[in-house]
C-alpha positions in Angstrom: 14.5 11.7 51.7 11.4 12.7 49.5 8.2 10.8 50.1 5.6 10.6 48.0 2.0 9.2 48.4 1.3 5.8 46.1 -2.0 5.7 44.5 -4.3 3.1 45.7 -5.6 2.4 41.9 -3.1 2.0 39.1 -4.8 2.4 35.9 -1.9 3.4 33.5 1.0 0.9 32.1 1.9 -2.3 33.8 5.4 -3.5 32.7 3.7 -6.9 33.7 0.3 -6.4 31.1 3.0 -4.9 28.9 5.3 -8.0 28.8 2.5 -10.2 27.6 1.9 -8.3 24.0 5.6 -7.1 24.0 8.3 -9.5 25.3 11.1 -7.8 23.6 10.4 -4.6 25.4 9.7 -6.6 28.5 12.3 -9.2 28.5 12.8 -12.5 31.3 16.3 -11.8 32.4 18.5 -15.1 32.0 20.8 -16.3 35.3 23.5 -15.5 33.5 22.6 -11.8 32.9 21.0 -11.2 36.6 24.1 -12.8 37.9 26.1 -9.7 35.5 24.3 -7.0 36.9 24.3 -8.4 40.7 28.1 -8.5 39.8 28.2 -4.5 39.4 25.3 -3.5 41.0 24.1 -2.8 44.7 20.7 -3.6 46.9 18.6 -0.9 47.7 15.7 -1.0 50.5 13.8 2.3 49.9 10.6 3.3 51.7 6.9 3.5 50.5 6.7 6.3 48.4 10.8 7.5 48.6 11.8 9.4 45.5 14.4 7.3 44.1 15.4 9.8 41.2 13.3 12.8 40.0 12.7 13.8 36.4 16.2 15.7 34.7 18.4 13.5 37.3 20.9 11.3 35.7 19.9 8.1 35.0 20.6 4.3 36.3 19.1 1.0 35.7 17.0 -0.3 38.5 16.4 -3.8 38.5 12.9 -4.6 40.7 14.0 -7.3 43.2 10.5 -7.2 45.2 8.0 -4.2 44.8 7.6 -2.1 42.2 8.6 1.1 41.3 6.0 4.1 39.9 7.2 6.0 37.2 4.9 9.5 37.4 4.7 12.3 34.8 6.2 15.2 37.1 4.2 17.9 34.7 0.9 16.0 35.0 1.5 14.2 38.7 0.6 11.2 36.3 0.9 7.3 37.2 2.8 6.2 33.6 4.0 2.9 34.3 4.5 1.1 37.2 7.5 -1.5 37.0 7.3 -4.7 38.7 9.1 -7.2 40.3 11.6 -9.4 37.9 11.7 -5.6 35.5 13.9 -3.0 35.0 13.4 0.6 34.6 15.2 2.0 31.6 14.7 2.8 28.2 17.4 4.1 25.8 17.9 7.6 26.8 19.8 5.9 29.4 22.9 4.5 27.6 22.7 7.6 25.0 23.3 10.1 28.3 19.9 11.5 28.3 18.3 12.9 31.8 15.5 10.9 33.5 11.7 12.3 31.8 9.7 10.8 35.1 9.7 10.7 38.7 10.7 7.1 39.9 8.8 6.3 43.3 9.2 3.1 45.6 6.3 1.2 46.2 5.7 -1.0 49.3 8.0 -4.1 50.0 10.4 -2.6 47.8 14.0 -4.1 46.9 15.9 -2.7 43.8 19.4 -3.5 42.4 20.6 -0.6 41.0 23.6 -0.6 38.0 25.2 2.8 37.2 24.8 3.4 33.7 28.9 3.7 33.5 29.1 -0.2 34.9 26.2 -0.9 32.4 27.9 0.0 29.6 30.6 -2.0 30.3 28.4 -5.0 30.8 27.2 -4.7 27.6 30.5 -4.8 25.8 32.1 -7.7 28.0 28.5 -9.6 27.2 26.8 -10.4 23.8 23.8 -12.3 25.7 23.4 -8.8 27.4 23.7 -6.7 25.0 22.0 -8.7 22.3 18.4 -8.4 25.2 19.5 -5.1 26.8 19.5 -3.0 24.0 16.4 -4.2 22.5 14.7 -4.0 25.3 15.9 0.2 25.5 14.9 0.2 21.9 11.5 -1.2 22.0 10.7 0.6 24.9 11.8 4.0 23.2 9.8 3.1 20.3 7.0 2.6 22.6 7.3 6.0 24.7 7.0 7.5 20.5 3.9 6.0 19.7 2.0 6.9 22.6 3.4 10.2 23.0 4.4 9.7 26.5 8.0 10.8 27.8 7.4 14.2 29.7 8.2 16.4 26.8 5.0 18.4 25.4 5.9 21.1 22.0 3.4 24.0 22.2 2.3 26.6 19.8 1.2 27.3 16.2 1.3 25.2 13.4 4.3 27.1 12.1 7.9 26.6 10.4 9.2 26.9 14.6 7.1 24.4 15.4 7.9 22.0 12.6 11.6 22.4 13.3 11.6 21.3 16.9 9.5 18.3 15.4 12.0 17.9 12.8 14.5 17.4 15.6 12.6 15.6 17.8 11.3 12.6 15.4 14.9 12.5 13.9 16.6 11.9 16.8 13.9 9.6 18.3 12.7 11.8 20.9 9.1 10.6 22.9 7.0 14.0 22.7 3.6 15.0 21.8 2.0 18.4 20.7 -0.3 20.5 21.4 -1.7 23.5 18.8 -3.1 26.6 19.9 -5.8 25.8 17.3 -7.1 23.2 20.0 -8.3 25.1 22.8 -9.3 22.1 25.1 -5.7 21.0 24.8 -4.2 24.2 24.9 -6.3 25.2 28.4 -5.6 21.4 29.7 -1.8 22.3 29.2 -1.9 25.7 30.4 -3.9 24.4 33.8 0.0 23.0 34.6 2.2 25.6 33.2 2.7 29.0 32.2 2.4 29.2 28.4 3.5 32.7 26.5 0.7 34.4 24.5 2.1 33.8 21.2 5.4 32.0 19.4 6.5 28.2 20.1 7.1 26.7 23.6 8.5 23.3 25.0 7.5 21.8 28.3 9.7 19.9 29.7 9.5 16.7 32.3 10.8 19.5 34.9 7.7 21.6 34.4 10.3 24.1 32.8 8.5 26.5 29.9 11.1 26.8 27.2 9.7 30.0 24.9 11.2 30.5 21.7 13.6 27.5 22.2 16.3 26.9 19.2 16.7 22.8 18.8 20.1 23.4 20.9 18.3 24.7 23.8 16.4 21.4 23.4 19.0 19.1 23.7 20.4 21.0 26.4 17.2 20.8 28.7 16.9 16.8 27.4 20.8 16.6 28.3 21.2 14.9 25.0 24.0 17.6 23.7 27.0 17.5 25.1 27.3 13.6 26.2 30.5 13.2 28.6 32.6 15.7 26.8 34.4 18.4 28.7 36.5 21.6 27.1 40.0 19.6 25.3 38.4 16.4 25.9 40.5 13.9 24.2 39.6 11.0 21.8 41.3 8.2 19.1 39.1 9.2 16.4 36.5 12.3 15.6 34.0 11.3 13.1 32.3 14.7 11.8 28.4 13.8 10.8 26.1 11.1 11.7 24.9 10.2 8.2 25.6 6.2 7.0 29.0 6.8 6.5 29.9 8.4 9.7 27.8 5.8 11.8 29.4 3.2 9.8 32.8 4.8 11.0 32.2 5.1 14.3 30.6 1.4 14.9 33.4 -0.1 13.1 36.2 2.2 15.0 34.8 1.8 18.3 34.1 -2.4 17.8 38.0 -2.7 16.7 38.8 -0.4 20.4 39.3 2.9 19.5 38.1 5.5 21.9 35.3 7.4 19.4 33.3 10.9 19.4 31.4 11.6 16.8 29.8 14.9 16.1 26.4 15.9 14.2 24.9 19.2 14.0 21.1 18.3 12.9 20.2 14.4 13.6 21.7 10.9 13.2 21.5 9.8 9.8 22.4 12.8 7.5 20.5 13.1 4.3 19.8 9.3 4.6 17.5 10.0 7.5 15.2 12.1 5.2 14.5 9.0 3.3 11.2 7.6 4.1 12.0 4.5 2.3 15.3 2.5 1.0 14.6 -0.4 -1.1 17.8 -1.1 -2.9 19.9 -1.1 0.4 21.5 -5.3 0.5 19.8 -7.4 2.9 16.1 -5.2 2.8 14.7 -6.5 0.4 11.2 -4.5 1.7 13.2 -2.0 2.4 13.9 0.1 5.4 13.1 4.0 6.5 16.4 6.0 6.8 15.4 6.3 10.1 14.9 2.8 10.9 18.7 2.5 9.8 20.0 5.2 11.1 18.7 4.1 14.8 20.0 0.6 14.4 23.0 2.7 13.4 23.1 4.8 16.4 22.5 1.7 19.1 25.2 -0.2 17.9 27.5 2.4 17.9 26.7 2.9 21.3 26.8 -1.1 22.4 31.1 -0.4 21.5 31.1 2.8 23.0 30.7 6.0 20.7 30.3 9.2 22.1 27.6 11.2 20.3 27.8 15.0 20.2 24.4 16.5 18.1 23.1 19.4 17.7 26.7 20.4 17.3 28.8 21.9 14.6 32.4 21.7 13.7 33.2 25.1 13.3 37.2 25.1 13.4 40.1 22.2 12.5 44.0 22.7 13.0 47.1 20.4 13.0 48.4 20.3 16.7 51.3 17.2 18.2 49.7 14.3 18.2 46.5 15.1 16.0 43.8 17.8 15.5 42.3 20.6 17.8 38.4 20.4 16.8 36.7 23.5 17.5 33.1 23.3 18.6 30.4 26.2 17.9 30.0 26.3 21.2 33.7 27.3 21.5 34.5 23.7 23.5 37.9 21.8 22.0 37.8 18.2 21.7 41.8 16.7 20.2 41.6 13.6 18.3 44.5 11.3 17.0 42.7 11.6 14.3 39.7 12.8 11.9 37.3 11.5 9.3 35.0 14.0 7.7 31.5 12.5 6.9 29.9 15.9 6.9 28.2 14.7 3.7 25.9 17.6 1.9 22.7 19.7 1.6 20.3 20.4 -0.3 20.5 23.1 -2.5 18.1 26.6 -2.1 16.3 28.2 -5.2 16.5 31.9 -5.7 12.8 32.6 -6.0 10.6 35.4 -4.3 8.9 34.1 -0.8 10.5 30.7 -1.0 12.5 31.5 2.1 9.7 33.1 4.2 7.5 29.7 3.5 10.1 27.5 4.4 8.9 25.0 7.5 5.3 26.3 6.2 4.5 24.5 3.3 8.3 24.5 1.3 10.1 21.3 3.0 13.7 19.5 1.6 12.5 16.0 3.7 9.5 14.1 3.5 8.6 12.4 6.5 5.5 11.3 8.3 5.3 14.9 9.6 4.8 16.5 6.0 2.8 13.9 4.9 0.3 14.4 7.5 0.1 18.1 5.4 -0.6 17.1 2.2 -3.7 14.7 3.2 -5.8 14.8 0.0 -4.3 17.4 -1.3 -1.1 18.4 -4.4 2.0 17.9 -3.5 4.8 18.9 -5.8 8.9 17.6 -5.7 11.1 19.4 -7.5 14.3 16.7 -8.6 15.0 13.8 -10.4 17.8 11.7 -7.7 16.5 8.8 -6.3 15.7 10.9 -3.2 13.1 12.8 -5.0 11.6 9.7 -6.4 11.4 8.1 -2.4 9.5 11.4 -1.2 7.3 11.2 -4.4 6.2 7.5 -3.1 5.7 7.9 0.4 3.9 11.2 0.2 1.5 9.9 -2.6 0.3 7.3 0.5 -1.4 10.6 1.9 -1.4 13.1 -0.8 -4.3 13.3 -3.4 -1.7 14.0 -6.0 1.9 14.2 -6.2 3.5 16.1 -9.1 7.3 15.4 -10.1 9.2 18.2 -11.7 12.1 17.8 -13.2 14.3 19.9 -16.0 15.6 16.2 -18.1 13.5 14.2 -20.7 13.7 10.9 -18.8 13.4 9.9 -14.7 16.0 7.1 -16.0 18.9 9.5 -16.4 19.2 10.2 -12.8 16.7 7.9 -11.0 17.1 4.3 -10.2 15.1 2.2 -12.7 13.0 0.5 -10.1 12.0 4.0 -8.6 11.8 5.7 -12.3 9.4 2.6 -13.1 7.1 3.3 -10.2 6.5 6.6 -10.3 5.5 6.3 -14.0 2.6 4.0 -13.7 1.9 5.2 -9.8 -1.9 6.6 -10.8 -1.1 9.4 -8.1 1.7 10.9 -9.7 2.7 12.8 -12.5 5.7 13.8 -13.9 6.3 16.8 -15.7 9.6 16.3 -17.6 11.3 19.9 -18.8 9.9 21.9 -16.3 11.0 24.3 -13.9 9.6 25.9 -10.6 9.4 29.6 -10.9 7.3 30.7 -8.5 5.8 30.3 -4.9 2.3 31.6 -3.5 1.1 32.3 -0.2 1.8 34.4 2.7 1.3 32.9 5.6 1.5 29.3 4.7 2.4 27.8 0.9 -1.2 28.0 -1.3 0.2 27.0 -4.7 3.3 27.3 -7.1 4.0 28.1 -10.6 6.0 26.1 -13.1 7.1 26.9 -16.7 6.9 24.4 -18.9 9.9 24.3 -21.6 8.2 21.5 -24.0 5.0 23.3 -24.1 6.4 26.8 -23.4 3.6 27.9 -20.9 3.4 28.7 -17.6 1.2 26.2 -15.1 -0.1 26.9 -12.0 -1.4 24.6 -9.1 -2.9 24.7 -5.7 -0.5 22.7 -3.5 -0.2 22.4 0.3 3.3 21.6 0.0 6.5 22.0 -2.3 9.6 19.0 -2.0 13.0 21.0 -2.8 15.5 18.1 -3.5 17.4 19.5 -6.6 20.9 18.6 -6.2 23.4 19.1 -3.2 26.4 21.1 -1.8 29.4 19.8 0.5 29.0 20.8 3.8 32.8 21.9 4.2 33.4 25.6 4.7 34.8 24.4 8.1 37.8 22.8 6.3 39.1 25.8 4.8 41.5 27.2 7.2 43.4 24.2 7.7 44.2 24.2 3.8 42.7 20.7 2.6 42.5 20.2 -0.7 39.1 20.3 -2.8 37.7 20.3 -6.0 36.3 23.1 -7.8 32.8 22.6 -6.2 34.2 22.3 -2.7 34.5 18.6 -2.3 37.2 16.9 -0.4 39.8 15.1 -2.7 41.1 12.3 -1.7 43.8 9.1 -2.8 44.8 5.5 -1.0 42.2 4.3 1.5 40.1 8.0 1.6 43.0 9.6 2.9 43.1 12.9 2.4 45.9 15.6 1.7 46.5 16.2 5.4 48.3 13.2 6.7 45.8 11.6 9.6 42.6 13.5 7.8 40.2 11.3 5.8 37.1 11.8 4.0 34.7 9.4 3.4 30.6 9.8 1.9 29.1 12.2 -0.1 31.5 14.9 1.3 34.1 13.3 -0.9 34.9 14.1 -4.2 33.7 11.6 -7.3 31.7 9.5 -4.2 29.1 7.5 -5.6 25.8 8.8 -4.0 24.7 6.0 -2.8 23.8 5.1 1.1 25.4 1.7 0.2 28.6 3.1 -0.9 28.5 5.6 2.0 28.3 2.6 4.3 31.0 0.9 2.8 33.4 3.5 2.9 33.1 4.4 6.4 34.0 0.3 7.4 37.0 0.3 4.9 38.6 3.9 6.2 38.8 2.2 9.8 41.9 -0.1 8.3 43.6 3.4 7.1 42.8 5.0 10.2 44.6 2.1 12.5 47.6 2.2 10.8 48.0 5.8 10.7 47.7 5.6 14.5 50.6 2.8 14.3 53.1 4.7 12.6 52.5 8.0 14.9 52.5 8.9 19.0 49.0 9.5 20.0 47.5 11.5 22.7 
């Protein structure tokens, strides 16, 4: 038994201070739900300053009977929060299969019920009451952890395209971090007083104290234990669901609500394309509208509540026809077999063939606009190159932050391939422009994007600009090279075809989203499919012998 000496002076988070500005995050348990978790839980009498759990270990939620329990940065020996009586620790990392980011420590007079997260999940399912508090509570709380940058995890090095991408990862799939640029020496030498950090290139610090150098986002999830979530090699499942985006989320909550046993797999974050969006307005029911984000977690958490089994950052590399169903191949080389399959692999935005573009990528060139690039373009040009209504979201949000924003795009009119309301905006915004006819035919800089050149067709000239970034969002190809050794048919630009109820030409294989062929692009439709291909999938699974 660990034992660890309790500060006398707490001067961090109080779940009890907490609770009076945020009593979503810091619910009052009902009888009802205490009596639940007394039903599947069991009493614990630690000593002053026992290590309950460190940071990486599994994690459970404690309920605080009498006490309280510290919760202390491992990297920083750090008092976060301290949890007292009538509280629970637990945020939701815990139901999504993510390791522990602090230390929890027993205070003095310390009683705890303690509910594996396996028995917790089932609580939530058998209760709505539960549920309905629980998981706001774990949502709040994680929303929380973001804002304040606390949750153990620190991204080091240079405001680079490595960088970027880890942050990428990180704010898509609602990860508490913070960062720390070599550019800032107090911080840097603050940081390095606790760690060994390498000379040059990107590093991750972890709640462990572990240096990550170099890391790719899968070593990431790895040391977060966010990547493979209860899924050993031929693990078995009802239904696969290949990509996180609206549709597949949409799949997966209805599939997993109606009982079916659910894994879905994602190789870059939850919400697909959608996530990118920093702002849907013509979704029903948001009528301010709502971040793709913002959807795509309220997504995620209630596909979670039924049951789904999330899989990201992985791939789908392989698919074959075995009895019973599918083999999935993993690019990790794991096998999962499902009954069966819906592809919701959706698409991606296209590249342009110019000069440098590639080398500036993650340094000025981006194909999302979130909070992240914005924070780039403070003041300064910003240019989007397409005319969807994706183009016309970035174009808005960014102009919040940017000095200008300038549209390209190769039509006459936003209206042929914009959304009126979002064609209508950007024409009278006073801090955008659009430049109709035009096309991008060059990129400056070396290190980091200093401008871009344009040709004008109408005008037949060339224009050039200073810009700090460029907004690539010119049209989009299916993401389904992994379908073509099993011999599904596409169309000519590698789209899945499909007939009745999104089925596909492999009996037990369905398609629905973007991926599919003659899909309206709309996050809407997207959403609507994957709820209506759950009825097709059921009675597939009635008329054949599952695993």
């Amino acid at each position: 038994m660990s034992i660890i000496p309790v500060p006398d002076e707490l001067t961090h988070y109080s779940s009890r201070r907490l609770g009076e500005v945020d009593e979503v995050a810091w619910p009052v348990l009902s009888q009802h739900a205490l009596d639940l978790l007394r039903s599947s839980g069991e009493e614990l009498h630690p000593a002053p300053g026992e290590l309950l759990w460190d940071a990486g270990d599994p994690t459970d939620l404690h309920l605080v009977l009498t006490g309280g329990v510290l919760l202390v940065d491992r990297r920083e020996d750090r008092v976060v929060f301290v949890i007292e009586a009538g509280d629970f620790v637990g945020e939701l990392g815990m139901l999504m299969g993510q390791r522990a980011v602090f230390q929890g420590v027993a205070m003095e007079d310390t009683a705890i019920l303690r509910v594996r997260v396996e028995e917790l999940r089932r609580l939530v399912e058998i209760s709505g009451e539960l549920s309905d508090v629980l998981l706001s509570a774990l949502d709040a709380r994680r929303r929380f952890l973001s804002r304040k940058g606390e949750g153990g995890l620190v991204l080091a090095g240079d405001d680079d395209r490595d960088l970027h991408r880890l942050q990428d990862f990180a704010e898509r799939n609602q990860i508490p971090y913070r960062t720390v640029l070599r550019s800032n020496p107090s911080a840097w030498s603050e940081l390095a007083q606790t760690c060994a950090l390498p000379e040059t290139g990107t590093a991750v610090v972890t709640a462990q104290r572990r240096v990550m150098t170099a890391p790719t986002t899968r070593d990431l999830a790895t040391a977060l234990g966010i990547d493979l979530w209860g899924i050993a090699d031929d693990s078995r499942c009802d239904l696969l669901v290949v990509g996180a985006g609206p549709a597949g989320l949409a799949a997966a909550v209805y599939g997993a609500s109606e009982g079916l046993d659910v894994v879905v797999v994602e190789d870059v974050a939850i919400g697909g394309q959608a996530g990118n969006s920093s702002r849907i307005e013509n979704y029903l029911g948001f009528y301010r509208g709502v971040s793709g984000v913002e959807l795509a977690r309220a997504a995620m958490l209630q596909a979670v509540k039924f049951g789904t089994r999330l899989l990201s950052p992985r791939s789908v590399t392989g698919l074959s026809e075995v009895p019973g169903g599918f083999r999935v191949r993993l690019d990790d080389e794991h096998d999962v077999l499902a009954s069966a399959v819906i592809i919701a692999s959706g698409v991606r935005y296209r590249r342009l063939d110019l000069p440098g573009l590639v080398d500036l990528e993650g340094r000025g060139v981006y194909y999302a606009a979130s909070q992240l690039e914005a924070n780039q373009v403070s003041g300064r040009n910003a240019v989007v190159v397409g005319g969807a209504n994706s183009a016309g979201q970035a174009a808005l949000f960014l102009a919040r932050n940017a000095g200008h924003v300038h549209v390209l795009i190769r039509r006459d009119d936003l209206r042929d391939t914009m959304s009126n309301y979002l064609a209508q905006r950007l024409t009278h915004h006073e801090r955008i422009t659009v430049h109709p006819r035009c096309e991008l035919s060059a990129v400056h800089g070396s290190s980091r994007l200093s401008g871009l050149t344009w040709h004008d067709r109408a005008r037949d000239r060339d224009v050039r600009l200073d810009a700090a970034a460029l907004f690539l969002m010119i049209g989009a190809d299916p993401c389904t090279p992994w379908l073509h050794d099993i011999g599904v048919d596409l169309d000519a630009k590698g789209f899945v075809l499909t007939h009745d109820s999104f089925a596909t030409s492999i009996p037990g294989l369905f398609a629905v989203g973007d991926v599919r062929a003659d899909s309206v692009k709309r996050v809407a439709s997207a959403v609507g499919e994957g709820s209506v291909v759950i009825s097709a999938v059921h009675a597939y699974l009635a008329s054949r012998r599952t695993f």
